[in-house]
N, C-alpha and C positions, 0 to 999 in steps of 0.2 A: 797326402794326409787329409783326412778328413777335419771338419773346424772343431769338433771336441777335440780329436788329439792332440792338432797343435795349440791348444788353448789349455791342456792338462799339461803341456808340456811349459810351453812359456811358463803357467804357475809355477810348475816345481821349479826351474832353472831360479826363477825368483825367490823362491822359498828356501832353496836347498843352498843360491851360494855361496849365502852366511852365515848359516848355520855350520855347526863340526859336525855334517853327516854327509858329507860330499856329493854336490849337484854332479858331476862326470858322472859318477855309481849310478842316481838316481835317472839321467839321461841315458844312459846304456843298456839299464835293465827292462825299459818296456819294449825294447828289440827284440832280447834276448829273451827275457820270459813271456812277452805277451805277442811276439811277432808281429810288430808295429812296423809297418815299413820306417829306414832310416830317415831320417827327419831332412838330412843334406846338409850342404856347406852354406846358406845363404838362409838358412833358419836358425843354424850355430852364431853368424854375422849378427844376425836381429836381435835375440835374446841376450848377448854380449854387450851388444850397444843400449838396452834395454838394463841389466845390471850397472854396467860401469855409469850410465845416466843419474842411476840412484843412487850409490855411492859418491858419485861426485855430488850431485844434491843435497845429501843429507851431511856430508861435510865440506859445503861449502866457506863457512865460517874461516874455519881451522885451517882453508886451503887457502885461501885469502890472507890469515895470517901472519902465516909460513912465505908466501909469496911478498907480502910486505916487510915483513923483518929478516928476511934473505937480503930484500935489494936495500934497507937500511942499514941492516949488518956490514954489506960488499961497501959500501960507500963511507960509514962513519969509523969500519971495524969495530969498534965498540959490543955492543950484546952479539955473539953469533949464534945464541942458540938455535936460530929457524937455520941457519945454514946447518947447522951441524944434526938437526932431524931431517933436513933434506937429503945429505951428506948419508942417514943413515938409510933411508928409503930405497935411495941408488944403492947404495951395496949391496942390499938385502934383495934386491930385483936380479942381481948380476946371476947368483946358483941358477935360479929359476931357464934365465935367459940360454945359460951356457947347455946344461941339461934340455931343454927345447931344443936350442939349435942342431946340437948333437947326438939324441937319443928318442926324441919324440916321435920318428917314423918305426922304431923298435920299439918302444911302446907300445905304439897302435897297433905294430902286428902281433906281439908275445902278450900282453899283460893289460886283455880286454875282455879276458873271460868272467864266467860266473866265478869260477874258482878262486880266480885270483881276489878280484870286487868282495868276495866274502870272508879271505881270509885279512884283505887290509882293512876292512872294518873292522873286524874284531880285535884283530889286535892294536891298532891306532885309539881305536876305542876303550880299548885297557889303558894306555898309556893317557888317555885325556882323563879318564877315573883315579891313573896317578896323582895327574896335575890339579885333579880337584881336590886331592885330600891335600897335596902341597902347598895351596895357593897361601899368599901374604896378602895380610889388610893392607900393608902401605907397600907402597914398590921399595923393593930392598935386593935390590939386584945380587948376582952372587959371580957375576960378570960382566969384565969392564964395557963401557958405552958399545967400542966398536966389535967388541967379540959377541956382543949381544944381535948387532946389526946380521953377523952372518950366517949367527950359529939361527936364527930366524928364517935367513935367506936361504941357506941350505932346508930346512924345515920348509921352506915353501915349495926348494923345487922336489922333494919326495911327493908333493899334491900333484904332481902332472900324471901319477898312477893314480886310475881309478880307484874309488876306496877310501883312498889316504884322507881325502878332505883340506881343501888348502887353507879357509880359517883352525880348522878342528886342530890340526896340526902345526901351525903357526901359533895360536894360540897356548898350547898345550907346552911348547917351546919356551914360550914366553913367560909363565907361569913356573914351570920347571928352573928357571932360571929367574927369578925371583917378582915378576913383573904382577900386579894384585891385577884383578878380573878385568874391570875396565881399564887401565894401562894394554893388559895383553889383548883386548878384543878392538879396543881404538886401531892401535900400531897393527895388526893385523887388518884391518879395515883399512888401512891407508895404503899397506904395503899392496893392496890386492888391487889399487888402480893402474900403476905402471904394468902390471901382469895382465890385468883382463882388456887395457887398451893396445899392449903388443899381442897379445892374444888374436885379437879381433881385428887387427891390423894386417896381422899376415892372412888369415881366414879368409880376407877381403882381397888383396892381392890375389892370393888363391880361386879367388870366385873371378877373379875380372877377367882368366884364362879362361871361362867356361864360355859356354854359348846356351847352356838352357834359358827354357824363359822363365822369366823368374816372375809370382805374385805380391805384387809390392802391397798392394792391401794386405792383404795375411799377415807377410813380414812386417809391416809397421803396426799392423793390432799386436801382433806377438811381441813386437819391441816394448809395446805400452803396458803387455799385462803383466810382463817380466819385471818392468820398472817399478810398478806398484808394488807388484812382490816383493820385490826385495828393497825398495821404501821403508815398506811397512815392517818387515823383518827385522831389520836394521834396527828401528825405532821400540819394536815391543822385546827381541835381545836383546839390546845393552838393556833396558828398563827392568828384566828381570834377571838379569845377568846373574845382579848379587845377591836377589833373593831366594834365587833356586840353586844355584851353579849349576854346574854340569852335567851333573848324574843323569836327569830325562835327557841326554842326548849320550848319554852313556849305554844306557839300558836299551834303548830304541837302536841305536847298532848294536848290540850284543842280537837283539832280536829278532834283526833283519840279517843278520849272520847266519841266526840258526837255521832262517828259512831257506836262504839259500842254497847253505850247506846242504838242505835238504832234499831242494831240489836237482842239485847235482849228482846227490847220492841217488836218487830215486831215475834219474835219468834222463828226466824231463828238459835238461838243459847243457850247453857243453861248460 
């Protein structure tokens, strides 16, 4: 890769993996429509490590505090709430986990095309248009704690197909199920660090079998412009969450459907 593409790529991966318009889609598509050499397994590793960095950053508070009244909780019994958001973190990791283990190499071979990428955006994207007009001011669940944990968790591992979006669709879950905007964009942001550190965990395994040489400079700028990316993403989402909701991330996958679709139909693409 030349230093623009992986430097437009790190951005989107940053950009794209919190937002509900799905960074897979958006990593896939300059292969496919602009015949980008593939990027490899050891630039997947860096921009990985570069999201999950940011993520854990920006809620470091919140993980600290779950961490401290987990092991107050275990000790006094007394308050478990932090156990029991832990409690729900790990369930909701499990679909994801089991769907990876057992169906991710059939993904990657069936359900990587244009075709597919355009049709799960649009319609994922209808249903986040649902979840917008559905949303509640205050969290008013409409399902108990833990059926909340998995009917999420299963909603996370439908995001292992491109398209889907694993915030968009986690979120839209959340929401659909009574959870108000930041409620469903937090829990979605937390849920997505046990995913993108097993994610990037095997990735790395997977790379240590290799023998190419690998550019650690590229990979560590690329790690840092991913992190910034999605830092910042992080930070100016939730902040406009409630003022816009969803729709501009509604209408920009309908959009990016149409193109698609377009270019598939025209031929340009498989």
């Amino acid at each position: 890769m030349s230093d623009w593409q992986w430097f437009i790529l790190a951005l989107v991966q940053g950009l794209t993996e919190f937002l509900p318009i799905s960074s897979s889609a958006h990593l896939v598509l300059p292969a496919k429509v602009l015949g980008w050499p593939d990027q490899g397994l050891a630039f997947d590793v860096a921009v990985h490590v570069g999201t999950l960095a940011a993520v854990v950053l920006y809620y470091r508070v919140r993980l600290l505090q779950l961490a401290e009244g987990a092991w107050l909780g275990a000790q006094t019994g007394k308050d478990k709430s932090a156990l029991h958001d832990i409690f729900f973190l790990a369930l909701a990791t499990v679909p994801a986990v089991l769907v990876g283990v057992f169906a991710d190499r059939w993904i990657e071979a069936h359900l990587r095309s244009v075709f597919v990428i355009a049709s799960t955006t649009v319609v994922f994207g209808v249903l986040l248009g649902i979840a917008d007009k559905r949303v509640s001011a205050n969290d008013d669940w409409r399902v108990s704690f833990w059926s909340m944990a998995l009917l999420m968790g299963v909603a996370q591992a439908m995001a292992l197909v491109p398209g889907v979006s694993r915030s968009g669709v986690t979120i839209t879950a959340g929401i659909l199920f009574g959870m108000s905007y930041q409620r469903a964009a937090d829990t979605s942001f937390l849920m997505s660090i046990p995913v993108i550190a097993g994610a990037g965990l095997l990735k790395l395994l997977e790379l240590s079998g290799q023998s190419d040489s690998v550019d650690w400079l590229m990979l560590a700028s690329a790690a840092g412009v991913s992190a910034l990316a999605a830092y910042s993403c992080i930070a100016v989402f939730l902040k406009l969450l409630g003022k816009i909701g969803l729709m501009p991330f509604v209408w920009y996958r309908v959009g990016l459907a149409a193109i698609l679709f377009w270019l598939v139909i025209a031929g340009d693409v498989g």
